[in-house]
C-alpha positions as CSV (number, residue, x, y, z in Angstrom):
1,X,21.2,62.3,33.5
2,X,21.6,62.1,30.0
3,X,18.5,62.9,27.9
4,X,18.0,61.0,24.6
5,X,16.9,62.4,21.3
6,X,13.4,61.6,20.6
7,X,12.8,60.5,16.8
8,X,9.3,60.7,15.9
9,X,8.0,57.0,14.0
10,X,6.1,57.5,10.8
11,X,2.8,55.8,10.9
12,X,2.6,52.6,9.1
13,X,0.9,53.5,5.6
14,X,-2.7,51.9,5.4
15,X,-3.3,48.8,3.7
16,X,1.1,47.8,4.3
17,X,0.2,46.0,7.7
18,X,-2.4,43.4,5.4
19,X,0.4,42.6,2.6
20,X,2.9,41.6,5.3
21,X,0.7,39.0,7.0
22,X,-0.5,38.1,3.4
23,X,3.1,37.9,2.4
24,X,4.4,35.8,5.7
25,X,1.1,33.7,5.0
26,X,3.1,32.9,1.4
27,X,5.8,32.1,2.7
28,X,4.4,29.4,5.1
29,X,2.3,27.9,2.0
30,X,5.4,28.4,-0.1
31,X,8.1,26.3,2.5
32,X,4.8,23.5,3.2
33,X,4.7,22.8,0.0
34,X,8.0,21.9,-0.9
35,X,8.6,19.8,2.7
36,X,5.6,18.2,1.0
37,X,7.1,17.7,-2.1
38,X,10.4,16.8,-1.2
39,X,8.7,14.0,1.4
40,X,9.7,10.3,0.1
41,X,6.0,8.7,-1.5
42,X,4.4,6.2,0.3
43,X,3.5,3.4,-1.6
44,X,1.0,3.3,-4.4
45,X,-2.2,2.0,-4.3
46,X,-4.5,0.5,-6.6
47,X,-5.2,3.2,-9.7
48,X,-7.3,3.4,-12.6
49,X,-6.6,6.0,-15.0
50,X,-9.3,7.0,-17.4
51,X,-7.3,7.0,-20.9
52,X,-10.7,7.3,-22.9
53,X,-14.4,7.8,-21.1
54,X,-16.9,4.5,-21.6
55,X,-20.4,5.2,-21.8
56,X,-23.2,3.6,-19.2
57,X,-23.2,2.1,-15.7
58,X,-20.2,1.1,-14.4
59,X,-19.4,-2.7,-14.1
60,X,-21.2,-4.2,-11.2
61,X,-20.6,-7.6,-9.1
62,X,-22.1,-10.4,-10.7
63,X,-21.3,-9.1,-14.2
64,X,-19.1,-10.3,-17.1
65,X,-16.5,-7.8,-18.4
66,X,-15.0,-8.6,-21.8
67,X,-11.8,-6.5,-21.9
68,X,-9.1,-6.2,-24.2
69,X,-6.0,-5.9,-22.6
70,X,-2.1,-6.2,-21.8
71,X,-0.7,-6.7,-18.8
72,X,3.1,-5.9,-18.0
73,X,5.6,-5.4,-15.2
74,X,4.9,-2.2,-13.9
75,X,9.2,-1.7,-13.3
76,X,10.3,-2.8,-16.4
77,X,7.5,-2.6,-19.1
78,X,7.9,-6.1,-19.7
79,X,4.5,-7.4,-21.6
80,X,3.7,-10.3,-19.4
81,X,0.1,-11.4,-20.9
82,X,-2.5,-10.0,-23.6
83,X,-5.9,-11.0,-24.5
84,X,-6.5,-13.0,-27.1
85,X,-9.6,-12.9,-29.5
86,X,-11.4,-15.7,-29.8
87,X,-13.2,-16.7,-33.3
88,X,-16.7,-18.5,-32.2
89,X,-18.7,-20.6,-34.5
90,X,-21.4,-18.5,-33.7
91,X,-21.5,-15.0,-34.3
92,X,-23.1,-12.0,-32.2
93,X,-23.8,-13.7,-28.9
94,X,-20.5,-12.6,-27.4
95,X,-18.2,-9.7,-28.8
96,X,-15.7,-10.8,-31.3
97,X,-12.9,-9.2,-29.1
98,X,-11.8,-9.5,-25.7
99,X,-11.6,-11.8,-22.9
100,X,-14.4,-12.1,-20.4
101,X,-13.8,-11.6,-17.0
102,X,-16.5,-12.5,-13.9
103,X,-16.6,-9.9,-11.7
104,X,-16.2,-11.8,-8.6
105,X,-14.0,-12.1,-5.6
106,X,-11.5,-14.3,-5.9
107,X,-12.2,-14.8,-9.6
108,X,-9.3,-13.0,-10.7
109,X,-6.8,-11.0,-8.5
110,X,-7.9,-8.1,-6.3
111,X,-6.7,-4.9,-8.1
112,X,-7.8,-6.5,-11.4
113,X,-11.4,-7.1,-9.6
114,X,-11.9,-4.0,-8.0
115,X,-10.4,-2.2,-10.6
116,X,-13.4,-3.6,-13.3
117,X,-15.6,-1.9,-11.0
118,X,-14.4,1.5,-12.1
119,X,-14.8,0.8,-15.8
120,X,-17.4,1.7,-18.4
121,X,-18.8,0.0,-21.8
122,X,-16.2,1.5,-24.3
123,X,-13.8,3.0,-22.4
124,X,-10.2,2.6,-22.7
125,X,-8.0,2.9,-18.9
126,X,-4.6,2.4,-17.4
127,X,-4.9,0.0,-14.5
128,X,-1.8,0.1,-11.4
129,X,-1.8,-3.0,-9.6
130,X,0.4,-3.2,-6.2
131,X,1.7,-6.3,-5.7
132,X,-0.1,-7.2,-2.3
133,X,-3.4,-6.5,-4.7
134,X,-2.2,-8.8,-7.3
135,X,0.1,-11.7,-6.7
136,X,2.8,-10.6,-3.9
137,X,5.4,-13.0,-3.0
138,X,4.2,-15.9,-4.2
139,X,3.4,-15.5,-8.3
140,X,2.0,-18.8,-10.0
141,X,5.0,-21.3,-10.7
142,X,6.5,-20.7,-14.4
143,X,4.9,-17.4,-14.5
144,X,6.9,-14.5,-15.9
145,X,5.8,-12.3,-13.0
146,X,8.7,-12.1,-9.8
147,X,7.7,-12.1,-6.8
148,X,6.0,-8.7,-5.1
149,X,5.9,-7.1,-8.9
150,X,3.4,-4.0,-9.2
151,X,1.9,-4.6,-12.6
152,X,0.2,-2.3,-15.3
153,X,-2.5,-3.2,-17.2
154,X,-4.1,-1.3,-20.8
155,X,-7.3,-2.1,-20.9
156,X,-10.3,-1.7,-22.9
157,X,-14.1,-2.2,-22.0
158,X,-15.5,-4.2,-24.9
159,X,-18.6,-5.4,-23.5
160,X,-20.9,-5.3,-19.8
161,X,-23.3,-8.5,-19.7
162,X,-25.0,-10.0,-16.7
163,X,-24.0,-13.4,-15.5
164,X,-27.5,-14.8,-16.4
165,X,-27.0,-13.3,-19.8
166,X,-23.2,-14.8,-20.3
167,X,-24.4,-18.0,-19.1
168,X,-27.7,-18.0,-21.6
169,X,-25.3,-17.4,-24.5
170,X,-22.9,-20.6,-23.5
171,X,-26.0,-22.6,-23.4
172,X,-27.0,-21.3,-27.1
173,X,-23.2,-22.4,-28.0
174,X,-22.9,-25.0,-26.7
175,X,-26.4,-25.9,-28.1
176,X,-25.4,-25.1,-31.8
177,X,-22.0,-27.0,-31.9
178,X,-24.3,-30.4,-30.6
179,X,-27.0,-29.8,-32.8
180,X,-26.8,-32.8,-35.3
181,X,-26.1,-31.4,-38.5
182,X,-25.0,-28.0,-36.7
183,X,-21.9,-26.3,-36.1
184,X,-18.9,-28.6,-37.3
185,X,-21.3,-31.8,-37.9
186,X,-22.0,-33.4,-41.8
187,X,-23.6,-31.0,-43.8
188,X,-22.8,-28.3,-41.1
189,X,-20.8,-24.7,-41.6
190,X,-18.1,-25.6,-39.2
191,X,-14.5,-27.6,-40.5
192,X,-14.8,-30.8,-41.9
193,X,-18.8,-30.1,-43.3
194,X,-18.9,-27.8,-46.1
């Protein structure tokens, strides 16, 4: 029988056994993260990036939002809408700037309703619409939007009011433009009475 030559194994130094599961654990972190990164995106959802913070409550059902804003394609940057400011006869019951939107279901489309509901007074945002949330396959006729187009809105929160407030201030415009010798009438400030 032939005998074999023993070779004494040197114990493993203290503290080595630790830093190689530490550095297998790496490893595993290391190669999950890129088979995560390298995994094809789903498809977005609806996102509201916070350009500049707004100050107060956020917008609430039942509210009117006046935003300034520009809408465009989100694939090709196109600029498919803006808000216009409106110049009222009478000044200080609604902001000079912005357009008001009711914060209600089916008042606008989805992403830009739910996506009101994340903004603040005075804050500036970049709002992600996907196409189911805004018009999908069937955009108004003669609209410059095609059909399932994920859209990008800038936006910026101009004012918050409550319904009962907005609808208080239409009845004071509407109000000072009848008024006989109001707004626009003889002897009034509006066109035509000086």
């Amino acid at each position: 029988m032939t005998e074999i030559t023993r070779v004494p194994i040197k114990p493993v130094a203290k503290g080595s056994l630790t830093k190689l599961w530490l550095g297998v654990a790496l490893a595993i972190i290391a190669g999950a993260a890129l088979a995560w990164a390298a995994m094809p995106s789903g498809p977005r959802g609806l996102e509201v990036v916070t350009i500049e913070q707004g100050e107060g409550p956020f917008a609430q059902e039942g509210e009117v939002v006046f935003v300034k804003y520009s809408g465009s394609l989100a694939e090709t940057g196109e600029v498919f809408d803006e808000s216009r400011s409106v110049q009222l006869p009478v000044e200080g019951i609604f902001p000079s700037e912005g357009s008001p939107f009711p914060v209600e279901p089916d008042a606008t489309i989805e992403g830009f309703y739910k996506g009101l509901q994340q903004m603040q007074k005075g804050g500036k945002y970049e709002l992600f619409i996907p196409s189911e949330m805004a018009y999908g396959a069937e955009p108004p006729p003669s609209a410059p939007i095609p059909p399932d187009a994920d859209l990008i809105f800038d936006m910026e929160v101009i004012e918050i009011m409550s319904q009962a407030q907005f609808d208080r201030n239409i009845q004071i415009l509407q109000q000072a433009l009848q008024a006989p010798g109001g707004l626009g009438g003889p002897g009034g400030a509006g066109p035509g009475g000086e």
